[in-house]
N, C-alpha and C positions, 0 to 999 in steps of 0.2 A: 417766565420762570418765577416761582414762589420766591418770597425769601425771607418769610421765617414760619416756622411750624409750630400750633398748639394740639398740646394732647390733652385732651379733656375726659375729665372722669367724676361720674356721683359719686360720693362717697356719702357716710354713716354719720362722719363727725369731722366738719373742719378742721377744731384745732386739732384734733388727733393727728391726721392726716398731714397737716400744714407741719406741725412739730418732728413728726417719723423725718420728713424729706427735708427738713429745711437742717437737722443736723445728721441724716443718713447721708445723702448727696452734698450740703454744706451752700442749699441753694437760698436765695432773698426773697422775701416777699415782694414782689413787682408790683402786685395791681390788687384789689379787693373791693366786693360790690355788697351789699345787700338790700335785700327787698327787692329785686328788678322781677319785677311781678312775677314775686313769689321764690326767687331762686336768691339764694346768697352763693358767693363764690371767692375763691382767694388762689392767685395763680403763681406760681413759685418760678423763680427760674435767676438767671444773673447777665447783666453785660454783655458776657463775653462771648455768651450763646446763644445761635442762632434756634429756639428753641424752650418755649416753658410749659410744665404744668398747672392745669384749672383743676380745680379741684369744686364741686357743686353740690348742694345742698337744698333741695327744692321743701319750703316749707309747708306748701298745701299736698302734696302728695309725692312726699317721699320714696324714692327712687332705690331699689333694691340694687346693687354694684354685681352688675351681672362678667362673668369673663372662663375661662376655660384653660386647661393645663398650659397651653400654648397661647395665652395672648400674653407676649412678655415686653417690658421694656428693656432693651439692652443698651448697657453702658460700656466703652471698649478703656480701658487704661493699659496703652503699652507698657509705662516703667511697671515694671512688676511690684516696687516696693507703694508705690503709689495705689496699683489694687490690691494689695492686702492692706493698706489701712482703710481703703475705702469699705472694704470687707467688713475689718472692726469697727467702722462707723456705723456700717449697717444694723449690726449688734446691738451695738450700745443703744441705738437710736429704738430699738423697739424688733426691727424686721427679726422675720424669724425665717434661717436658712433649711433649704429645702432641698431633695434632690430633684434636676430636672423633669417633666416627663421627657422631653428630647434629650436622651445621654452625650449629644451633642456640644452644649452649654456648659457641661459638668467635665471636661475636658483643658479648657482652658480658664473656666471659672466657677462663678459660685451662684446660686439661686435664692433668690428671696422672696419672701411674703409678705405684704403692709397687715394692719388689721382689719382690711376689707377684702384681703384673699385675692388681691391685683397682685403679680410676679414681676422681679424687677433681677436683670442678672447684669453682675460685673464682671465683664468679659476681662480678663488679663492678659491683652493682645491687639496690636494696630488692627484696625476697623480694612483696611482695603490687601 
């Protein structure tokens, strides 16, 4: 059995990217690299999760952030008052809300886009 997961993604612009999530989600810089033949990277995440984002930045051949209506990352916050400020974080932070393609999502929460067009939703509901 695993036990911990990374989600890894090119992105356009590190600190862009590292800035959206580090006060959208309210996550720490963990780990960060550069030059590793040719890739810089900076992974976000905190303690208490089993769980961070890399974020990648290939300097010799730059990598287009490829992804499709449906590749989202979900976040579940049961206290309700807890995902809507997650929400307004999201905001403020840059993301710009979106309506689902799956009207699924849009039910119990809200849909987001970074500036590289990755979707990220705040489920406002226990995960099981």
């Amino acid at each position: 059995m695993f036990t911990h997961m990374r989600i890894a993604k090119p992105v356009n612009n590190l600190e862009s990217s590292f800035l959206m999530y580090s006060q959208g989600l309210g996550l720490h810089k963990i780990a960060e690299f550069n030059d590793h033949e040719g890739f810089n990277g900076i992974m976000l995440g905190r303690e208490d999760l089993d769980w961070h984002i890399e974020f990648t930045f290939c300097q010799n051949y730059p990598v287009q952030p490829l992804h499709t209506e449906e590749d989202l990352l979900a976040l579940y916050y049961p206290d309700e008052n807890e995902g809507l400020h997650a929400c307004e974080r999201m905001n403020d932070a840059g993301f710009r809300m979106t309506a689902s393609f799956n009207p699924y999502w849009d039910v119990n929460g809200r849909t987001f886009v970074d500036v590289d067009g990755y979707r990220m939703v705040i489920q406002n509901k226990s995960w099981a």
